[in-house]
C-alpha positions in Angstrom: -39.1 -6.2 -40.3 -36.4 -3.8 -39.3 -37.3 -3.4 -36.0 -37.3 -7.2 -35.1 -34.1 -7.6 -34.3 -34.0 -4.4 -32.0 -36.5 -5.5 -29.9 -35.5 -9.2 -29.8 -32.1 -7.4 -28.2 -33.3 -5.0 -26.4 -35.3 -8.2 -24.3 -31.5 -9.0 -23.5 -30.6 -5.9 -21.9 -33.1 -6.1 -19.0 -31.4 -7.6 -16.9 -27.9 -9.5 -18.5 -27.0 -12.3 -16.7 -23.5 -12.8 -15.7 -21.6 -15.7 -18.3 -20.5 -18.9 -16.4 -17.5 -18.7 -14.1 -14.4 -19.0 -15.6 -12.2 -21.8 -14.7 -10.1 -21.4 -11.2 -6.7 -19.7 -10.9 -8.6 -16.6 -11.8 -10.1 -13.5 -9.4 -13.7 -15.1 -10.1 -13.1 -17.3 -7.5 -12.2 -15.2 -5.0 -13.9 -15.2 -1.4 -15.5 -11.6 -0.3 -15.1 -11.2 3.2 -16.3 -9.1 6.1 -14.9 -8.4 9.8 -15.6 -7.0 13.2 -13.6 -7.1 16.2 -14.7 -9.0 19.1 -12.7 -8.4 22.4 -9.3 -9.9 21.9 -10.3 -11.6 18.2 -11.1 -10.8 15.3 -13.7 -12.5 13.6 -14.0 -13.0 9.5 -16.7 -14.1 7.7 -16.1 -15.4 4.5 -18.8 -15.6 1.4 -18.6 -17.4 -1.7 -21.1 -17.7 -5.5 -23.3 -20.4 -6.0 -21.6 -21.0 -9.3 -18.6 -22.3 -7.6 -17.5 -24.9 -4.6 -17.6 -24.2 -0.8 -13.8 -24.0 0.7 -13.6 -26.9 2.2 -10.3 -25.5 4.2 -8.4 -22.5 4.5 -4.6 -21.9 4.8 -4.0 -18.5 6.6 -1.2 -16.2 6.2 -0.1 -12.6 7.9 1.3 -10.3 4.9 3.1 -7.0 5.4 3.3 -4.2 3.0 6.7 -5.3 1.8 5.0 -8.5 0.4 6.6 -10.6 3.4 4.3 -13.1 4.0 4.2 -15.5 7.0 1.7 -18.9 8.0 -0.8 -17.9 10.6 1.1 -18.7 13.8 -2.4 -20.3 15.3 -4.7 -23.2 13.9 -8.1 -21.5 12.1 -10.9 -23.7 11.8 -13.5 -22.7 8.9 -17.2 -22.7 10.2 -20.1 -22.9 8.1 -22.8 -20.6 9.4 -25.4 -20.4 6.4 -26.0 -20.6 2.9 -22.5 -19.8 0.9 -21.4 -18.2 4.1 -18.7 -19.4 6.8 -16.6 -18.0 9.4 -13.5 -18.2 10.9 -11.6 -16.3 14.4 -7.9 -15.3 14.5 -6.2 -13.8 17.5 -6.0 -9.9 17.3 -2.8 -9.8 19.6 -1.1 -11.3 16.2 -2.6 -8.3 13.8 -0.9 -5.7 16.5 2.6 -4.5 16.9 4.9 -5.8 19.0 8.1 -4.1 20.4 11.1 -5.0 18.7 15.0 -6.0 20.0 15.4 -2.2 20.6 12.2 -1.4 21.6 10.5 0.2 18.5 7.6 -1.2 17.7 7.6 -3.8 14.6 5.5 -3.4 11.6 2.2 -4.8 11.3 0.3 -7.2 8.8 -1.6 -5.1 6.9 -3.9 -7.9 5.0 -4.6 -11.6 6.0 -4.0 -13.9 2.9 -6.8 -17.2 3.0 -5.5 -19.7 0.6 -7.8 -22.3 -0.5 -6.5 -26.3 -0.9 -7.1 -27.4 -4.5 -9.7 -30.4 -4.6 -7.9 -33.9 -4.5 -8.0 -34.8 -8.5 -9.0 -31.7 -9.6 -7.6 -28.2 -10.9 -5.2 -26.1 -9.7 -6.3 -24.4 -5.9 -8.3 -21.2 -6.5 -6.3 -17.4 -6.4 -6.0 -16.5 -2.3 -8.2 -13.9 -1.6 -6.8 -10.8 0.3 -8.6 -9.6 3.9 -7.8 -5.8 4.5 -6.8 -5.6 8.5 -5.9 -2.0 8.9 -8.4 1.2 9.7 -12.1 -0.1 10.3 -11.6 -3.2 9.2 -9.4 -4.1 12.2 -11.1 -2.0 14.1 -15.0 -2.1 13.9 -17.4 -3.4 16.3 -20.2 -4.1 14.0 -21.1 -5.9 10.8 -23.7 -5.1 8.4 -26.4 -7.5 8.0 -29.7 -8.0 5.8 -33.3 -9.0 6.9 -32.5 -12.6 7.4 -29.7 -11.8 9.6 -27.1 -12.6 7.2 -23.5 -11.0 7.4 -23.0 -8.6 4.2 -19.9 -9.4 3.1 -20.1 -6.9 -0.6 -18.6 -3.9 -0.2 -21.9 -2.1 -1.4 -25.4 -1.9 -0.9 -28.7 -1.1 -2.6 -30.5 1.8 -2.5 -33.5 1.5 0.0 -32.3 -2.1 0.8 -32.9 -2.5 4.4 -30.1 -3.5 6.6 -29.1 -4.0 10.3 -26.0 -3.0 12.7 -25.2 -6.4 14.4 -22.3 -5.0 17.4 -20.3 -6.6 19.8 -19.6 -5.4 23.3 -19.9 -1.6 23.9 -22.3 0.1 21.9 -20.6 3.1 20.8 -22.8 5.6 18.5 -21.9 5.7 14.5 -22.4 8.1 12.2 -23.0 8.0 8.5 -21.6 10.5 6.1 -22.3 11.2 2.5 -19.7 12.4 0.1 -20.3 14.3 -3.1 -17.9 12.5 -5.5 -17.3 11.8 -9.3 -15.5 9.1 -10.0 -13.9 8.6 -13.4 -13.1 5.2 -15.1 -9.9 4.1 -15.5 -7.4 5.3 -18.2 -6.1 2.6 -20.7 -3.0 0.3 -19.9 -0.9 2.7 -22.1 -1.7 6.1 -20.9 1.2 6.2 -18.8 0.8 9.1 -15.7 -1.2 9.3 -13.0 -4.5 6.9 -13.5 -7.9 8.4 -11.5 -8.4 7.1 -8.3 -9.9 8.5 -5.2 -10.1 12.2 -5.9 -7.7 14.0 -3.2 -10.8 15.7 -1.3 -14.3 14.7 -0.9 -16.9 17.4 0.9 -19.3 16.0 3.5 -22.8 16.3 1.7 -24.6 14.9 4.6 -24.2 13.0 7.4 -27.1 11.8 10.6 -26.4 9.4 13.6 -27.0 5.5 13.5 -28.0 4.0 16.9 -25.5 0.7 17.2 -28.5 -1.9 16.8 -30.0 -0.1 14.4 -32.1 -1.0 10.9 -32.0 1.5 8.5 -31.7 2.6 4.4 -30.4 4.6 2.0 -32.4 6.2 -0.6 -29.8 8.1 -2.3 -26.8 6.1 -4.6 -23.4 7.4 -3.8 -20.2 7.0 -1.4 -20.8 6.9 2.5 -19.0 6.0 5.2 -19.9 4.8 8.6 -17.7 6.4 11.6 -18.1 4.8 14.9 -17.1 7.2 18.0 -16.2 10.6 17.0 -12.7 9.4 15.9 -12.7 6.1 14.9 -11.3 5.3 11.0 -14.0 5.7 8.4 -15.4 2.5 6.7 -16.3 3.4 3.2 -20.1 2.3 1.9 -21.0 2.5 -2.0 -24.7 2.1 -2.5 -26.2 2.0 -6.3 -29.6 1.5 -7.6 -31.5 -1.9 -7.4 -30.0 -3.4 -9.9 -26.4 -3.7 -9.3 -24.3 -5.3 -10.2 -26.0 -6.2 -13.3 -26.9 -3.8 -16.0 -30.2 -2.6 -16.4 -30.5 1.0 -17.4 -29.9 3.0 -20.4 -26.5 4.9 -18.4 -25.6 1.6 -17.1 -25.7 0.0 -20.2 -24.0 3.3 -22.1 -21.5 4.1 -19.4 -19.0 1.2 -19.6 -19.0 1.7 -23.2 -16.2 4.2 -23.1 -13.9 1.2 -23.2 -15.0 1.0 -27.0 -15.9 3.9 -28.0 -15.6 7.4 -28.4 -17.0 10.4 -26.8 -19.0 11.3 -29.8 -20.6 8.1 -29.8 -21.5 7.8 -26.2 -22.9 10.8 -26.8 -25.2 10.5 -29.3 -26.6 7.1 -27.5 -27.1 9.6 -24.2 -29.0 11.7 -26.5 -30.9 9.5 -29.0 -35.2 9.6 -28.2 -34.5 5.8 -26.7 -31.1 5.6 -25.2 -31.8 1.7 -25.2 -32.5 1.1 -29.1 -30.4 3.5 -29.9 -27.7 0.7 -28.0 -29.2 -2.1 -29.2 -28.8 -0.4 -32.8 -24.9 -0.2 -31.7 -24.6 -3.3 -30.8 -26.1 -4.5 -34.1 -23.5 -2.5 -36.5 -21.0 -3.8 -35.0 -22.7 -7.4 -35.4 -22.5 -6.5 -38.9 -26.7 -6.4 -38.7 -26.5 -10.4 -37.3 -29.2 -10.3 -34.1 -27.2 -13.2 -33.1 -23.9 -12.3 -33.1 -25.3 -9.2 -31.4 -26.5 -11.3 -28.6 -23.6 -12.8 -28.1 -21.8 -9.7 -27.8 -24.1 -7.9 -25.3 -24.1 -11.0 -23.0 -20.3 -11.2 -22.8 -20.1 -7.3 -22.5 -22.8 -6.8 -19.4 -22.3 -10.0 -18.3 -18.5 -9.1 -17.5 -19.4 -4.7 -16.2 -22.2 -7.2 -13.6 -18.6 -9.5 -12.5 -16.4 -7.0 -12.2 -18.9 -4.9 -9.9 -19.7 -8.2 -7.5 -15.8 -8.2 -7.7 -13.9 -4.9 -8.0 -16.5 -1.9 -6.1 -14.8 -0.2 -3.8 -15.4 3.8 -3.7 -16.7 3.7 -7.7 -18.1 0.7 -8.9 -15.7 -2.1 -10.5 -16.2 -1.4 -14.0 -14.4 1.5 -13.7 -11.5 0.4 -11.9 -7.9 -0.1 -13.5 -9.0 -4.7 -12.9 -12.5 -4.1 -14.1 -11.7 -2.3 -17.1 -8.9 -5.4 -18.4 -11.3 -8.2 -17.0 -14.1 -6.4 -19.7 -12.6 -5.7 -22.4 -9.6 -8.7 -22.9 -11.6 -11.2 -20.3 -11.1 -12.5 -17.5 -7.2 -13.0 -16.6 -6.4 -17.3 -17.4 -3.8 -16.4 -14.8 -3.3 -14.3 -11.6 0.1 -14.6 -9.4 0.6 -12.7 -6.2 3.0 -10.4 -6.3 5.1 -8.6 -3.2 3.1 -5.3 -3.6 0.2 -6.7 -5.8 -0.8 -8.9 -8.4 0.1 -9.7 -11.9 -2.7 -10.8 -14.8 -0.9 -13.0 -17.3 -2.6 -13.2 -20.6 -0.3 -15.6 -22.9 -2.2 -14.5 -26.5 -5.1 -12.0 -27.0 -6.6 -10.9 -30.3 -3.9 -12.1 -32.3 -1.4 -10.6 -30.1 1.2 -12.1 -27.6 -0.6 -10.4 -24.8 1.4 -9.4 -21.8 1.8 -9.7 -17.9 -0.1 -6.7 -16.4 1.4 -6.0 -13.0 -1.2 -4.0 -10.4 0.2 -2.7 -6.8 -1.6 -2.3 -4.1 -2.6 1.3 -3.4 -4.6 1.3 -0.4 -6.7 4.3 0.9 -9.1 5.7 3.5 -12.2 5.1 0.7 -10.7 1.8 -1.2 -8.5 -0.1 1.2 -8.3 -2.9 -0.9 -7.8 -1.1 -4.2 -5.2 -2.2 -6.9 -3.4 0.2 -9.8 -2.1 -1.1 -12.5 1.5 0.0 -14.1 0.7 1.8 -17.5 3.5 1.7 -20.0 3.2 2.3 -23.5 3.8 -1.2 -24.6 0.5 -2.1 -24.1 -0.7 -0.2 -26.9 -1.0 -3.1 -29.5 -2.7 -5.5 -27.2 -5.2 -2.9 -26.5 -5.6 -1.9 -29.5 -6.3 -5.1 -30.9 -8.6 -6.2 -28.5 -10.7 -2.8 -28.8 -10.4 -3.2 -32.7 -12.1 -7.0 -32.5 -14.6 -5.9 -30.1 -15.6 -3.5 -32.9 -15.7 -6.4 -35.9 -18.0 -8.2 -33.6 -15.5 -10.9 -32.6 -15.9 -11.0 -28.6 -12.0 -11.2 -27.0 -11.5 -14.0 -25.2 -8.0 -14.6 -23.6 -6.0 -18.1 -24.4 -5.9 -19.8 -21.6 
């Protein structure tokens, strides 16, 4: 009889589903986006969920990295081209600088901002979703695409998932590093200093050449980047086992758990004779021994590490960045406001608490161009605390919204 329940959860943690979208205004509903440069255009391709609406039109704006932001001088027209995929064509000349009153070149956009309409008698329009235009992504003849000839437009692949180089114009050869690199998660909001992020060197492990039409696949998980030319920017590649995003394996399921708990703990899951029971028997304390509760618990958990990864991987996957670790452990943010160098979260009331505005910049790099850090400061403390404390009652934390 005591086993019952173990195995009745352990059934839950193979795979967890993702819980249903939360309502718009939030990152959920972002677009994820891919480009390639076509002679003088640049083309976008633009991918959404099933679990939410098509755009049915797109506002787009140049933004600089001050925060100015300025309507696209050109009308865009939104083409659908599959199954939750469209695609759109800007001008390049208007991504490039331009000589100034004295000569000196101006500064350039450095993302393009798409800005969905709301729906006549509906909610509030969705958050704009950010397209990086600097390094390979302004500057990259090809696109990824799977079997079905489908534009990838996820910033990471599957290991041994089979993929094609679709190029345009002159086939110039690529070549396809691998990096050795360990990644750490993020710190919490209140650990004020210098968060992890891209570690300041990574060693070439591997690399081979990648004809320009080209189907290949990657056995091994890791960072890679695709180089085309011999000098051309590097255009970063994460690539994780089969199951990602979602959760499926005893690490995966122990991993994200630092958020919660400590090192000891993790620990002695890692080391337990069945990582996975040994979890489910976590789970199940905290429940207070109720398989129910516990279900609930594991579902919101996983199903929140498998959204932030679809949303958040960049160079690591997105549970461990600085936006995946808040959208996991206090939920995803009822509100997100553009901000001239980032983003803020607005939580009005979590666990008890009276939340807090959690403001993220933008820290671009070669191996996360589209990466976001959020401002530590030591006031965070009781929010966190509180929400890490509830977690461990049982109580899932759910922002207000």
């Amino acid at each position: 009889m005591k086993t019952a329940p173990l195995l009745l959860l352990t059934a839950l943690l193979l795979p967890v589903a993702a819980p249903p979208p939360p309502p718009v205004r939030t990152a959920a509903t972002a677009l994820s986006t891919a480009t390639r440069h076509e002679a003088d255009s640049l083309r976008v391709w633009v991918s959404w969920p099933t679990t939410r609406p098509a755009p049915t039109r797109l506002r787009v704006h140049r933004v600089w990295p001050t925060g100015r932001e300025a309507p696209w001088p050109d009308s865009v027209t939104l083409r659908p081209v599959g199954p939750q995929q469209a695609m759109l064509v800007v001008a390049r000349r208007h991504l490039l600088p331009t000589p100034g009153a004295t000569g000196a070149a101006t500064a350039t956009p450095d993302r393009l901002r798409l800005r969905e309409s709301a729906v006549a008698g509906g909610p509030d329009a969705p958050a704009p979703t950010d397209v990086p235009v600097t390094g390979a992504a302004l500057d990259r003849t090809y696109a990824l695409t799977d079997t079905a000839q489908r534009v990838l437009t996820r910033a990471w692949l599957h290991t041994d998932e089979v993929v094609r180089l679709s190029t345009f114009g002159l086939e110039l050869p690529l070549t396809l590093f691998r990096y050795n690199a360990d990644f750490q998660p993020a710190l919490p909001p209140m650990a004020v200093g210098a968060a992890p992020g891209t570690a300041p060197t990574l060693t070439v492990a591997a690399s081979r050449s990648v004809g320009a039409r080209d189907t290949f696949s990657l056995r091994q998980p890791g960072l890679y980047a695709l180089r085309q030319g011999t000098s051309g920017p590097l255009d970063p590649l994460l690539v994780e086992d089969g199951g990602f995003p979602d959760v499926r394996t005893a690490p995966d399921l122990i991993r994200p758990l630092i958020y919660l708990t400590t090192a000891q703990e993790r620990q002695a899951l890692y080391d337990a004779p069945d990582p996975k029971k040994a979890t489910d028997r976590f789970w199940l304390d905290i429940a207070g021994g109720q398989p129910e509760t516990a279900r609930t618990l594991i579902r919101t958990y996983y199903g929140r590490v498998a959204e932030v990864n679809r949303l958040y991987s960049c160079h690591k996957p997105g549970w461990m960045t600085d936006r995946g670790m808040l959208w996991i452990v206090l939920g995803p943010p009822p509100r997100v406001e553009p901000t001239p160098d980032g983003e803020d979260w607005v939580y009005k009331e979590v666990a008890d608490t009276g939340g807090g505005r959690f403001r993220f910049r933008r820290r671009p790099s070669v191996f996360a161009p589209d990466q976001y850090e959020l401002r530590r400061e030591r006031g965070f403390e009781e929010v966190w605390y509180a929400a890490t404390a509830q977690w461990r009652r049982g109580v899932a934390v759910t922002a207000v919204r």
